[in-house]
N, C-alpha and C positions, 0 to 999 in steps of 0.2 A: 481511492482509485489511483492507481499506478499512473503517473505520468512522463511519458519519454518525450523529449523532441527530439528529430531526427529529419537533419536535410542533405539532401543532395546537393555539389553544387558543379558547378558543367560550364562557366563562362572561361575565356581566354581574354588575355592583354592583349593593350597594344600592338607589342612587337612580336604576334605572331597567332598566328591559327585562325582568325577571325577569317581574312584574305578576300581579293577580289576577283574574281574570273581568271586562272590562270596564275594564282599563285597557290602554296600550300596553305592545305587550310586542318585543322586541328582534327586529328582522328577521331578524337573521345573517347580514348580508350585507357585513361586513368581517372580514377572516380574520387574523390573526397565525401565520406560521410564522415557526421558528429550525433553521439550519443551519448544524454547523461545518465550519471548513475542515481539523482532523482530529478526530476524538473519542479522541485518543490525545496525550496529554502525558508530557514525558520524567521519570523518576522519578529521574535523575541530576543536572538543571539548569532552571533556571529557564527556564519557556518562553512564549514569545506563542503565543499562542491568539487566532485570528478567527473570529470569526462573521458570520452573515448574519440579519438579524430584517430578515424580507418581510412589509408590509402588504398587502393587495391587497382585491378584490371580486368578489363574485358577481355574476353578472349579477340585475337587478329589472327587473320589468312595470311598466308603465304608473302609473307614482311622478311624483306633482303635485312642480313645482318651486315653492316660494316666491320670492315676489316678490323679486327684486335691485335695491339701494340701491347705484347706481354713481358712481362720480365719475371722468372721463375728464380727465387732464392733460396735456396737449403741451410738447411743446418748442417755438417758435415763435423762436426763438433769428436771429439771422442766417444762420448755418449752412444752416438749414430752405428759404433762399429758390430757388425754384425746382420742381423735380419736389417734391421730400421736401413740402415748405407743402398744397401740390397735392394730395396723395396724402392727407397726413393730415387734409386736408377731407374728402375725398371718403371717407376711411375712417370718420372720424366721423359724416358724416351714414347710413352704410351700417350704422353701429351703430345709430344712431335708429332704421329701421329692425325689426334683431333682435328689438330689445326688446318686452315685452308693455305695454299698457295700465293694470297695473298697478305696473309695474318704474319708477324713479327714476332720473335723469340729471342731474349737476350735471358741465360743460365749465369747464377751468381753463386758460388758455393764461401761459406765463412767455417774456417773454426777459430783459429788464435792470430788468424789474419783472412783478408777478405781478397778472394779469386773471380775475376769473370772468366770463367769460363767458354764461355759463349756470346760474344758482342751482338746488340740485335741484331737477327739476320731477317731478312725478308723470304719467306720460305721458297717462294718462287724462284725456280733457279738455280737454288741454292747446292750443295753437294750435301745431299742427305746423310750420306755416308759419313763426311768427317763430322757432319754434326753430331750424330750419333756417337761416332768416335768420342768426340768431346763431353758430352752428357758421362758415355761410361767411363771418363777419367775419374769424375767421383772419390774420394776417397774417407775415411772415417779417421781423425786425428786433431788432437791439440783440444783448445779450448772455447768460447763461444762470441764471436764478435759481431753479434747481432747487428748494432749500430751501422758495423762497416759495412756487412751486407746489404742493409735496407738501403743507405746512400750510393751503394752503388747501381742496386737494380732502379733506382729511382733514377738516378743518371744517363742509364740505360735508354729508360724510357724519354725522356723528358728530352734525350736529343733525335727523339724520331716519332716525335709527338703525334698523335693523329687528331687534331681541331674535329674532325666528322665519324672519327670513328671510336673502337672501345681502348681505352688506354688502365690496363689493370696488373698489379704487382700481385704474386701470390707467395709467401714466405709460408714455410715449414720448419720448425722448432721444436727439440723435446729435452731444453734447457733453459737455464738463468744466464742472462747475457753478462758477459764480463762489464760492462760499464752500461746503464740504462740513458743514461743520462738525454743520450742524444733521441732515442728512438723515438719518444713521442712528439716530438717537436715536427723531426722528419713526416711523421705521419699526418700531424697536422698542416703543415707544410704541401704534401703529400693532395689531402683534401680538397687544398684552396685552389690546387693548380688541375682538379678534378681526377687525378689518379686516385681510383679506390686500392685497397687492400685486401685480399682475404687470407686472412691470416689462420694456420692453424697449427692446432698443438698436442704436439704428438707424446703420449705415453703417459706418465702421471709427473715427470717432474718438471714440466715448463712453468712459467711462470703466467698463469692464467688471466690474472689480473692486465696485467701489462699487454699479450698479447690481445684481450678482449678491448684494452682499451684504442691500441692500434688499428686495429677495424674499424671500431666506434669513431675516433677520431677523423680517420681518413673518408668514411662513409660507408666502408664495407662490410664485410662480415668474417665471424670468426666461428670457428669449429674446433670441437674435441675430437682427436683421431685417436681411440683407443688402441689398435693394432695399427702398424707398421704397413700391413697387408692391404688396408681401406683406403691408403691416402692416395690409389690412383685412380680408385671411383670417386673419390672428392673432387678431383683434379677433374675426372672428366665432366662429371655433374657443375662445378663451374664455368667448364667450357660450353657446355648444353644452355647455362645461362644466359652466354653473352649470346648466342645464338637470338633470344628471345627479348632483348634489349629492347624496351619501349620509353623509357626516359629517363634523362640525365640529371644531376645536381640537382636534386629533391632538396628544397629549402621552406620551411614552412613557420612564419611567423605569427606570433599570436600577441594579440591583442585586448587585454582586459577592458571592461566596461567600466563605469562609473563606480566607487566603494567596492570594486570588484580586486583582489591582491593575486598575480600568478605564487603559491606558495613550491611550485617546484613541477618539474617533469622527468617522469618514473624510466629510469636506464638511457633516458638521453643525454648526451651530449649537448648543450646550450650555450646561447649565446643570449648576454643581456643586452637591452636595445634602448633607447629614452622612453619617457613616459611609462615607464614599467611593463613596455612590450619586450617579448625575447622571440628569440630565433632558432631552430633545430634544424642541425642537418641530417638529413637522411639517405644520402648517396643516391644509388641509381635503382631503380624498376625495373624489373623482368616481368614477362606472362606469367601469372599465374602470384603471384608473389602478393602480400599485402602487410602494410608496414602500420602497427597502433601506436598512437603519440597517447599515451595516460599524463593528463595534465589534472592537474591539483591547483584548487583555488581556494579563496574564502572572501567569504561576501559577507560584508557588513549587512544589519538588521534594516527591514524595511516597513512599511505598513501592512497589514492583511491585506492580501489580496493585489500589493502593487507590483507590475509587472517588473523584473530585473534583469537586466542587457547585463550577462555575464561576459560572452566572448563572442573573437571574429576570431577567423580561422585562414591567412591567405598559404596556400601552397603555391611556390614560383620550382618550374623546372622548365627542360630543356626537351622538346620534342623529339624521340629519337627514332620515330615512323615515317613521316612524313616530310622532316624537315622543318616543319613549322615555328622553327622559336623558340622564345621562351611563353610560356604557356603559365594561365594562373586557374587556381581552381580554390571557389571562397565558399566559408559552410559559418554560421550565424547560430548562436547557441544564448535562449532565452529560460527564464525561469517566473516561476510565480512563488512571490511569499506569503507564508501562512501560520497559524497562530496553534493550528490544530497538528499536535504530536500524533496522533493516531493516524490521521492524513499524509504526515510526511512519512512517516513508518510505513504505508500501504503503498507511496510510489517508488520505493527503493529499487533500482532496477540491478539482480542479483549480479546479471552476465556480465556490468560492465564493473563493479564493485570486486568482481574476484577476480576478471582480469587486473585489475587494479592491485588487490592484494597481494597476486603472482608477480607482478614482476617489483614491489616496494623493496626486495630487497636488494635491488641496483640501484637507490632511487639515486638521485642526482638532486638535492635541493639547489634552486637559486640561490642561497646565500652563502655558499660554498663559492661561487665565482666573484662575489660583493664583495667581498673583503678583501 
């Protein structure tokens, strides 16, 4: 008999959501489940155990978005000249655009040297006009100074911070940066100071790795833009997301149980913690959005039939409906061991075993950071 467990978990901290009469109090509108892929370990040998920890969201009414502090970076590279220059003009000014009256726009173009183009501006106000002017100065030339770029649109940002509201870099690449060195660091950098990323890469010759891991690192996300043509539906489809912002600095620590080992988790980014707990960041939540932590264990042998505390699950983020805090949501993942191979064989649970399979080819072992 197939055996899953499967909890929901729904409490808040402390510092926030719980609340007394006339303070914010915690929406509920991001969910923590945990599902194994069996609930049955063998009591003769050491076994991997995988799980499935699903963030996801309810759907919310008519939820004010705060203001977004963007900083928009091209690649303006040689590469660029042509359709790609073209495109990402016209994508950029169609973000101008999107944005509201209150929302912030700082334009950074790199090729063999790095230009702002556009210093945040507050759209409010502002002379649309020269902005636009400036977007279409744009040019295609030289070679690829990613590094400079990224520090400077982080710059951007970070001198007109918004603490309450969306603070998000978007860089566009369809190149290898003249020097890497710096870029990841920035982006981790990036992360800690809650500026996400999303990074995308345009055409076939970027360097995929690297920009996947600058989203990753930062918390955001990363895309392939096949055509030239797409990346102003990217851009506005990002916009549409901040729109729907439900919460900030997704950080979700895990917790191994007694003879219980975290042997790695599948395309995340980690952080190792004492006592053999780690740490995943997971940037921020939109509607509709849901984020799978595929965590790998293994569990030393037990008695038939004795019950095994594999894991705790705590998710800490940042309320961005209500104001409420920081907000914790905890999910408790048990097993039973068993002697009988045919029994473990029959609770195999396929859905979460091949999500698992899909993404091992990004995996991320923990002892890649050990060393």
């Amino acid at each position: 008999m197939r055996r899953t467990l499967l909890l929901l978990a729904l409490g808040a901290c402390a510092c926030g959501g719980v609340g007394t009469a006339g303070e914010p109090r915690d929406p509920e509108v991001v969910v923590l489940e945990a599902e194994l892929g069996n609930g049955l370990v063998s009591a003769e040998a050491t076994t991997e155990v995988v799980t499935r920890l699903r963030v996801r969201t309810r759907a919310l009414q008519n939820a004010p978005r705060p203001p977004i502090n963007l900083a928009l970076v091209v690649d303006t590279s040689g590469s660029m000249e042509g359709a790609p220059i073209a495109d990402a003009r016209a994508a950029s000014l169609s973000l101008l655009d999107t944005l509201r009256p209150e929302d912030r726009l700082a334009v950074i173009a790199f090729h063999s040297e790095t230009e702002v183009l556009l210093e945040s501006t507050r759209l409010e106000g502002a002379d649309l006009g020269e902005l636009r002017a400036r977007i279409g100065r744009m040019q295609a030339r030289g070679t690829t100074d990613l590094g400079g770029g990224l520090r400077a649109g982080l710059e951007e940002i970070v001198r007109h911070f918004e603490p309450e509201g969306i603070n998000r870099l978007v860089l566009l690449s369809d190149g290898v940066p003249n020097d890497a060195a710096p870029v990841l660091p920035l982006a981790q950098a990036a992360g800690e100071r809650g500026i996400r990323i999303t990074a995308l890469g345009l055409g076939l010759d970027f360097d995929e790795t690297l920009l996947a891991h600058v989203a990753q690192r930062s918390g955001g996300r990363f895309h392939f833009v096949e055509e030239s043509s797409m990346v102003a539906g990217v851009f506005a489809n990002e916009v549409l997301r901040f729109e729907r912002l439900l919460a900030r600095n997704l950080q979700m620590e895990l917790r191994p149980g007694p003879g219980v080992h975290i042997d790695g988790v599948v395309g995340q980014q980690i952080t190792p913690l004492s006592n053999g707990h780690v740490q995943v960041t997971l940037g921020d939540l939109s509607e509709g959005e849901e984020r799978d932590v595929i965590v790998r264990m293994q569990a030393s042998p037990r008695r038939p039939g004795a019950a095994v505390e594999l894991l705790d699950a705590v998710l800490r983020f940042e309320d961005a409906v209500a104001n409420a805090g920081r907000l914790e949501r905890r999910a408790y993942l048990g097993a039973r061991a068993s002697a009988d191979d045919a029994e473990i064989e029959a609770s195999r649970n396929r859905d979460v075993e091949s999500a698992a399979a899909r993404m091992l080819v990004v995996r991320i072992p923990l002892q890649r950071f050990l060393d």
